[in-house]
C-alpha positions in Angstrom: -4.5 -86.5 0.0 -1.6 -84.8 2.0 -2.5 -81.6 1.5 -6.8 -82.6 2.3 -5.7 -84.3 5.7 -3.4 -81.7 6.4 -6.4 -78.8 5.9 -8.9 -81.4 8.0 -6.1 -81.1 11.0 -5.8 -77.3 11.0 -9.7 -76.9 11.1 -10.1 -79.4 13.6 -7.2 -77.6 15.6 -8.7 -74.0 15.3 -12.5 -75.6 16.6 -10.7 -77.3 19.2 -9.0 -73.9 20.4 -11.5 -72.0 19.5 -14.7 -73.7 21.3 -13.2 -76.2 23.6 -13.2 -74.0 26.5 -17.3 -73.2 25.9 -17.9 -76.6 25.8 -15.9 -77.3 29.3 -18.3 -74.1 30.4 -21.1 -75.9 29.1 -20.6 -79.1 30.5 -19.9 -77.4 33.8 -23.0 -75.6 34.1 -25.1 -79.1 34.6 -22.1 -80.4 37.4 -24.0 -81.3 40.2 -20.6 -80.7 42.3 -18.9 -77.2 42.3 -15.6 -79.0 41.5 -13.9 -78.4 38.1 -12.0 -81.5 38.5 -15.4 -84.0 39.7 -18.6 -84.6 38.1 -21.0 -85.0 40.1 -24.1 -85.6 38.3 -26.2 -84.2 35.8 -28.5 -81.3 37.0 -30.5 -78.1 36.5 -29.8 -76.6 40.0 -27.3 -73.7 38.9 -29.7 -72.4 36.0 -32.7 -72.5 39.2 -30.5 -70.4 41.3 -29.2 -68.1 38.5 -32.7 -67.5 37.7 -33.2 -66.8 41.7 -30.9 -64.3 42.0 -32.3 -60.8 42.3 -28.7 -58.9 40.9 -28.6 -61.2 37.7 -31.9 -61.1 36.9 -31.7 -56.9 37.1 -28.6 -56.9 35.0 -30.1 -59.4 32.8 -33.2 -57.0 32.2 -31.6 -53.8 32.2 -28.7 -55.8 29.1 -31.9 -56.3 27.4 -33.3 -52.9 27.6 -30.1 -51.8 26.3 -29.2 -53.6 23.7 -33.0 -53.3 22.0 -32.6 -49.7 22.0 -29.2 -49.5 20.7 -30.5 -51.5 18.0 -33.3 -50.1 17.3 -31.9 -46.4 17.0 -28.9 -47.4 15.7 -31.4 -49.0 13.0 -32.9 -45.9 12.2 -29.9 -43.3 12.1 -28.0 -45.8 10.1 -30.5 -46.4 7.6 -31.3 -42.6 7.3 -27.5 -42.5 6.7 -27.5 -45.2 3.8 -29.9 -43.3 2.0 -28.3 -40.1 2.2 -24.9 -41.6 1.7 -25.9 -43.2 -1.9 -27.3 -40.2 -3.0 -24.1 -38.3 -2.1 -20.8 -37.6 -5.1 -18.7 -40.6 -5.3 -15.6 -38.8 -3.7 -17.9 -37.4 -0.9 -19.2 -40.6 -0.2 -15.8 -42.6 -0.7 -14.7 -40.5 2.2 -17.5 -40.7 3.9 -17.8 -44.2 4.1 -13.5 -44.6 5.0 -14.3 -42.5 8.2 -17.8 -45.1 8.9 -15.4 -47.7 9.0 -12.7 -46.5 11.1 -14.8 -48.1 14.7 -14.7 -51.1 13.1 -11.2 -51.6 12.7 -10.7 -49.0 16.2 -9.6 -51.5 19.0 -12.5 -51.2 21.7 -10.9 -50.1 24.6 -9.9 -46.8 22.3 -13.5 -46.6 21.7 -14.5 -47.2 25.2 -11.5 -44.7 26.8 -12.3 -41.7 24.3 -16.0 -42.1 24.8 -15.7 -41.8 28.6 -13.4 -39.3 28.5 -15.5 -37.5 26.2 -18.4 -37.6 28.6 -16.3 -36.3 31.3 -15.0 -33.3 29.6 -18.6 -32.5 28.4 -19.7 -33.1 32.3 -21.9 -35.6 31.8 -22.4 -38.0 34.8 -21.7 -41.7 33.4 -24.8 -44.1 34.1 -27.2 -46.0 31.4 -27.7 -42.5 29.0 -24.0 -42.8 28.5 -23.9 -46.4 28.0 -26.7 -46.3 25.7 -24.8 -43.5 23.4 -21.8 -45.4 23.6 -23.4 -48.8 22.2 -25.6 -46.5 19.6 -22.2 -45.3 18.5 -20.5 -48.3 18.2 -23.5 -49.9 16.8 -24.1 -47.7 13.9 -20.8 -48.8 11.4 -22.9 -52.2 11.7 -26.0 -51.2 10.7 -24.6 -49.4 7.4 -22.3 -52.2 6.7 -25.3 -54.6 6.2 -27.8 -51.8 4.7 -25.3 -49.9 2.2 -24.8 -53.1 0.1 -28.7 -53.6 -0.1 -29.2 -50.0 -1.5 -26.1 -50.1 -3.7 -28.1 -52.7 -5.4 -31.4 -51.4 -5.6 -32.1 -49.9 -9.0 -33.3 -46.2 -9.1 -35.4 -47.2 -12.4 -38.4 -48.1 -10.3 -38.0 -45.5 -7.6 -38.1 -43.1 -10.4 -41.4 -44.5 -12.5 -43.2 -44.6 -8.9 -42.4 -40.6 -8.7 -43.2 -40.1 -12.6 -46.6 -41.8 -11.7 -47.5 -39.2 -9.3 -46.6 -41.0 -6.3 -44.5 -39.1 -3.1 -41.1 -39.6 -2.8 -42.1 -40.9 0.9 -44.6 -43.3 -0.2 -42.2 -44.9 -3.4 -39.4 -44.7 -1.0 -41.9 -47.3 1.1 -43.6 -49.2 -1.5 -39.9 -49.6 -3.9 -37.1 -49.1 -2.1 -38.2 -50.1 1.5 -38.9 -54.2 1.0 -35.9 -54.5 -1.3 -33.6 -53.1 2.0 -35.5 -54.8 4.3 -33.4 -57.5 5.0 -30.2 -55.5 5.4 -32.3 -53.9 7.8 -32.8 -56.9 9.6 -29.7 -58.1 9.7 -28.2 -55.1 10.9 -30.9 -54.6 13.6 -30.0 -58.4 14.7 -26.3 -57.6 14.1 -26.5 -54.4 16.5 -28.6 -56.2 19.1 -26.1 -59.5 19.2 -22.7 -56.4 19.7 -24.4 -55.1 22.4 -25.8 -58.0 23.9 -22.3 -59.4 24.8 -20.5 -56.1 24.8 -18.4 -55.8 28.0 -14.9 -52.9 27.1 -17.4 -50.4 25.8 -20.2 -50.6 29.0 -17.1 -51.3 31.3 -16.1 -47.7 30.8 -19.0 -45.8 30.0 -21.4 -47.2 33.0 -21.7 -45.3 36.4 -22.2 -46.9 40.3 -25.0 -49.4 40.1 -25.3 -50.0 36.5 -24.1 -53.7 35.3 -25.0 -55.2 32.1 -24.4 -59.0 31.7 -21.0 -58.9 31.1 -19.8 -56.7 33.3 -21.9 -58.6 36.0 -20.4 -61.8 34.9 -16.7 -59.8 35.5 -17.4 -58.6 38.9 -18.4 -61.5 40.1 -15.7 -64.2 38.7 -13.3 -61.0 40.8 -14.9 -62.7 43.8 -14.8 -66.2 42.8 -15.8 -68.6 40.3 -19.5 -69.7 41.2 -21.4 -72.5 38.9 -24.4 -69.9 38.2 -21.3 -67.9 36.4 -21.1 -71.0 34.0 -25.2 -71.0 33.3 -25.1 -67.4 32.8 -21.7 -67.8 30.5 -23.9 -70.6 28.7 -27.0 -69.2 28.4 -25.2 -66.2 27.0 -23.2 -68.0 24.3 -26.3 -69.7 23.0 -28.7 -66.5 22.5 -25.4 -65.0 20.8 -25.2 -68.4 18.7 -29.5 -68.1 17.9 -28.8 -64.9 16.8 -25.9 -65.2 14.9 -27.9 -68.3 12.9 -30.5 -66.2 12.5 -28.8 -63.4 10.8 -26.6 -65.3 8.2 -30.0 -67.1 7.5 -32.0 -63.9 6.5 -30.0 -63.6 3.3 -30.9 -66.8 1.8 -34.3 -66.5 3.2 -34.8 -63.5 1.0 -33.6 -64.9 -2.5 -35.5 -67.8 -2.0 -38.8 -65.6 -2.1 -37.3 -63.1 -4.9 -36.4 -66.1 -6.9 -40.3 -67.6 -6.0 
């Protein structure tokens, strides 16, 4: 009984320190007054004038934009990568996949430093090209980290008797292997899009003048002052990032439902 309550207590603790502050943000966001320390009513007026502003609504757009094409050919490049991966020697691939998952345990701001610097000694002028090869890059490791296990465990039985039957290896690589890796697909697509969605180190130093993502919109502006359209935007932002999130742990069981159907 101890040892239950005692586990019940440390739980409760880390969701208390974890998501106390979002719910203050939360609750903040539908103040009526622009005091922290007064509630003033209940009311939609902050998510009206977020939605009014011209600057948010741009950076809002243009984090869209990028974060759907970072996904999208990260998608690609790191499925093409899966494939050739698994058909690779198991020492080759070993080392291949230890080096794939060195930006995932890099600390951002290393990424986001040697990527800019990178750019610079290349001569490339920083704006969204550079932001949008930054989040590819970073996006990548994702997208084989969800897709790898979903080949790995695709048998090369049926692959093979599609080819024996006369069919290409393009269209049995469709028709076999494609619909069993489809949901690693997914997820990683959904994965890549959430990691660039809220992404704020790696734009931060990558972007040029007049380029601002969410985040880094959301940074500049708290610099001036904490507004109440900060907290809708900081809310609005936590919830598409918690849909999404949902949404990718859900595509799993989704999937063995209909293989076991």
């Amino acid at each position: 009984m101890t040892k239950q309550f005692l586990r019940r207590l440390y739980l409760a603790l880390i969701f208390i320190i974890l998501y106390a502050p979002i719910v203050t943000l939360m609750v903040l966001s539908f103040n009526e007054s622009k005091s922290r320390a007064k509630w003033g009513g209940f009311t939609f007026k902050w998510y009206m004038q977020l939605f009014q502003n011209k600057a948010i609504m741009e950076a809002l757009y243009l984090t869209l934009v990028l974060a759907l094409l970072s996904a999208l050919i990260a998608t690609i490049i790191g499925t093409a990568a899966c494939i050739g991966i698994n058909r690779m020697p198991k020492i080759p691939q070993s080392l291949i996949m230890g080096i794939t998952n060195i930006p995932l345990l890099n600390a951002d701001i290393v990424t986001g430093i040697s990527l800019m610097l990178a750019f610079i000694a290349f001569g490339i002028d920083l704006g969204f090209s550079t932001v949008l090869i930054g989040h590819i890059s970073f996006n990548i490791p994702y997208v084989i980290l969800s897709v790898m296990p979903k080949i790995r465990q695709t048998g090369k039985a049926s692959y093979e008797a599609a080819l024996d039957l006369g069919a290409t290896p393009l269209y049995a690589f469709w028709k076999v292997i494609f619909p069993d890796i489809l949901p690693g697909i997914l997820s990683g697509f959904l994965l890549s899009f959430t990691m660039s969605l809220d992404d704020f180190i790696i734009t931060y130093f990558t972007k040029g003048r007049g380029i601002n993502t969410l985040s880094t919109k959301i940074y500049s502006e708290v610099k001036k002052g904490i507004k109440p359209e900060m907290y809708a935007l900081s809310t609005l932002l936590f919830l598409s990032v918690l849909i999404l999130l949902i949404a990718i742990n859900n595509l799993p069981a989704k999937h063995k439902k209909k293989t076991i159907t």
